[in-house]
N, C-alpha and C positions, 0 to 999 in steps of 0.2 A: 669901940673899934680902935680907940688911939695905940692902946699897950696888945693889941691883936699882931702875930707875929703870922698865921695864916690866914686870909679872908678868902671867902669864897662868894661870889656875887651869882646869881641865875634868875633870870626875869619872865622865865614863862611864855618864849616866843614870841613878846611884843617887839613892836619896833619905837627904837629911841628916840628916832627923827623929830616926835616934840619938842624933846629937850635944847633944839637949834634955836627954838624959841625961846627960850628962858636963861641959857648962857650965850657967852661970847667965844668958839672955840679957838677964836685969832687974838683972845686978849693974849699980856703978855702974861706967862707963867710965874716970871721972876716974882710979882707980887704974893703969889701964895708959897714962896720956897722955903721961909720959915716953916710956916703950917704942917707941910708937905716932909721936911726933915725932920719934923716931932715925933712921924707916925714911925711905928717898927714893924712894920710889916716888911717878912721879907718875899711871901710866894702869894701868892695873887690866881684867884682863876674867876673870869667872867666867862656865861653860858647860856646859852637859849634866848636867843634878843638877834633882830633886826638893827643895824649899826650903822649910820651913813661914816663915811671915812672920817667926813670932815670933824664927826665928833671922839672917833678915834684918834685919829692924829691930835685932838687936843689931849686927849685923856694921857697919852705917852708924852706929851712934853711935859704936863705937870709930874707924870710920874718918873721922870729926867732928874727930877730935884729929891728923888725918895731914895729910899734903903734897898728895894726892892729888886732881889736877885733873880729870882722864878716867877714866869707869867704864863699862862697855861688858857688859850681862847677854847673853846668847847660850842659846837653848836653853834654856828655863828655865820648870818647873813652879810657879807658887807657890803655897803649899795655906795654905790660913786668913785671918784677918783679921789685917791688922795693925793696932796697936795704936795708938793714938793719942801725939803727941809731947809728952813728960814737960814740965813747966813748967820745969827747969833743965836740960833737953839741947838742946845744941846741931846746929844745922844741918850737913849737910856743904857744904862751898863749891866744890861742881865747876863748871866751865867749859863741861864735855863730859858728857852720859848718852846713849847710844845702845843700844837693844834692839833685838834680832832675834828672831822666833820666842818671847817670853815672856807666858806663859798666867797669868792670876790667879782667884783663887778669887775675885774680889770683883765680877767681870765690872767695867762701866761706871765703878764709882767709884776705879779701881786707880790712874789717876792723878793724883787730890785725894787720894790715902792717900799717896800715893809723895812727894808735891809737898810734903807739909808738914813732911819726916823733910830737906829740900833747904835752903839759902840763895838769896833771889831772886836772885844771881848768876849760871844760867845761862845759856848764852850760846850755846847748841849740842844739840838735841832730837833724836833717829835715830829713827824707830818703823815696825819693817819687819815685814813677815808677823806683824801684830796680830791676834790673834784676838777683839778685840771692840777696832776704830779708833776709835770711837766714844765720848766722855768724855760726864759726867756734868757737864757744864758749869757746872750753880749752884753744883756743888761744888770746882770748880777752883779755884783763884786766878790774877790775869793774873802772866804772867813779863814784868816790867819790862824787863831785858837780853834775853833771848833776839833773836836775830839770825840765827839758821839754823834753819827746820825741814824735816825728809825723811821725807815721809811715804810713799816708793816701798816699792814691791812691796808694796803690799795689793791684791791685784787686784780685792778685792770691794768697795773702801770709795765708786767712783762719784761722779757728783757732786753728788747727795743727800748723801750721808754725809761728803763732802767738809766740808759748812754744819757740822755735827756734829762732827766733827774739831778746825775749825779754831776752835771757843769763842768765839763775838764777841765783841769787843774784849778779847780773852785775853792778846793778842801785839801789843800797840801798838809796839813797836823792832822786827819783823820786816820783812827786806832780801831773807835767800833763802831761797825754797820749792821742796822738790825733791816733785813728782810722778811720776816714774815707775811704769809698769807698776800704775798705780790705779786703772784703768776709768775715765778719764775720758774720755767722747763725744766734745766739739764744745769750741774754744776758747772759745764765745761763754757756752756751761752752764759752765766755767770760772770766767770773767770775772764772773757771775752769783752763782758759789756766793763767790769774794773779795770782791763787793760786797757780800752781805748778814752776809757773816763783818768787814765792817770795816778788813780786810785788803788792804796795799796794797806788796807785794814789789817792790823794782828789781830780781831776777834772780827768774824761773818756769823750771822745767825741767818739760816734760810730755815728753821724750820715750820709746819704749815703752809709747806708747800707740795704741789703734786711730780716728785721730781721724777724725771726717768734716768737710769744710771748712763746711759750711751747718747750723746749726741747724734745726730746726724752723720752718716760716714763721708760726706762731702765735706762738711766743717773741717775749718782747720783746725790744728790742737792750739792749746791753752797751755801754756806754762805759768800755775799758780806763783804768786810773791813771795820768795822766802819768810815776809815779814809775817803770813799768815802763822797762829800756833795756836788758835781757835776754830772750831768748826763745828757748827751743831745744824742736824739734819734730823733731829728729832720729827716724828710724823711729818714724814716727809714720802712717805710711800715705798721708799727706796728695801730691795730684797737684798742687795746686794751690797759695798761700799762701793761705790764708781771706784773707774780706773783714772788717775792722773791729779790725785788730790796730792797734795803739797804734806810731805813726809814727815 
């Protein structure tokens, strides 16, 4: 594993919480940051495992001291609070975090806990089959870099929850936003939920979505972002091109 440049870890749906007993996740890290600097790994994915925070939050300060750009959680229970970030630990500096399918015990605030264990360096957000899409916004901080978020396959997150998601002015360097398979209606409640979210992407992907070409005739119009010059609606049901999509 030392000269491994990808590792991919999956544990079979156990839970880790043993392991509380056999490390310390409050030691301090500094002692293993040689070790930890040897490895070349740069992308990382752990998966299918039960994870008390406390021994997550250890696992990301040791990996504070690594190479490691891409970290990719899959299938993942996390049980507890995590703990707030020590006055001399450092951030990790990834480029790339993408979850699928991971559950937090903290519901709404999971990623203002997650975000401040990170350096504002990221540049790259995944957040698929979320079991609560929805952040705690006051609690967030904005990601200064961030430049990609994909927020597909939540099917339940609509485009209500879209406003909620997307953290007003959370993401001022945001270019691409992937919606897929989100429940999003109409392009126009789209355009509506980016307006009031701040949010202004030159690439949208809504497709696998069940769209209809007409809003609501009570809705107000949308005046898409000139910065848009992407738009995919692939299977997206639509017969028609709607009216008011950005030229």
């Amino acid at each position: 594993c030392v000269s491994a440049v990808e590792v991919e870890i999956r544990v079979g749906g156990l839970s880790l919480e043993p392991f509380l007993t056999r490390v310390d996740p409050d030691a301090d890290p500094r002692q293993y940051a040689d070790t930890v600097k040897a490895l070349r790994v740069r992308r990382l994915t752990v998966g299918a495992a039960q994870v008390p925070a406390q021994l997550l939050v250890g696992a990301l300060r040791v990996l504070a001291y690594s190479r490691l750009q891409e970290l990719t959680l899959e299938d993942l229970e996390i049980t507890g609070t995590m703990p707030p970030l020590p006055l001399e630990a450092t951030g990790l500096a990834l480029s790339s975090l993408r979850l699928r399918n991971v559950s937090w015990a903290t519901g709404r605030s999971w990623l203002a806990e997650l975000q401040q264990w990170l350096k504002p360096g990221l540049k790259v957000l995944s957040i698929a089959q979320a079991h609560s899409p929805a952040f705690s916004c006051e609690q967030v901080r904005a990601f200064p870099a961030l430049t990609s978020l994909d927020l597909s396959d939540n099917p339940g997150l609509g485009e209500r929850g879209l406003i909620a998601a997307l953290c007003p002015h959370k993401f001022p360097a945001l270019q691409n936003l992937a919606l897929r398979n989100t429940g999003m209606e109409t392009p126009t409640g789209v355009c509506a939920a980016l307006t009031a979210a701040g949010v202004q992407p030159h690439s949208l992907d809504l497709s696998h979505n069940s769209l209809r070409a007409t809003a609501n005739p009570s809705a107000p119009r949308c005046m898409w972002s000139s910065a848009l010059n992407s738009l995919n609606l692939s299977f997206a049901g639509l017969e028609q091109v709607p009216k008011g999509l950005p030229a």
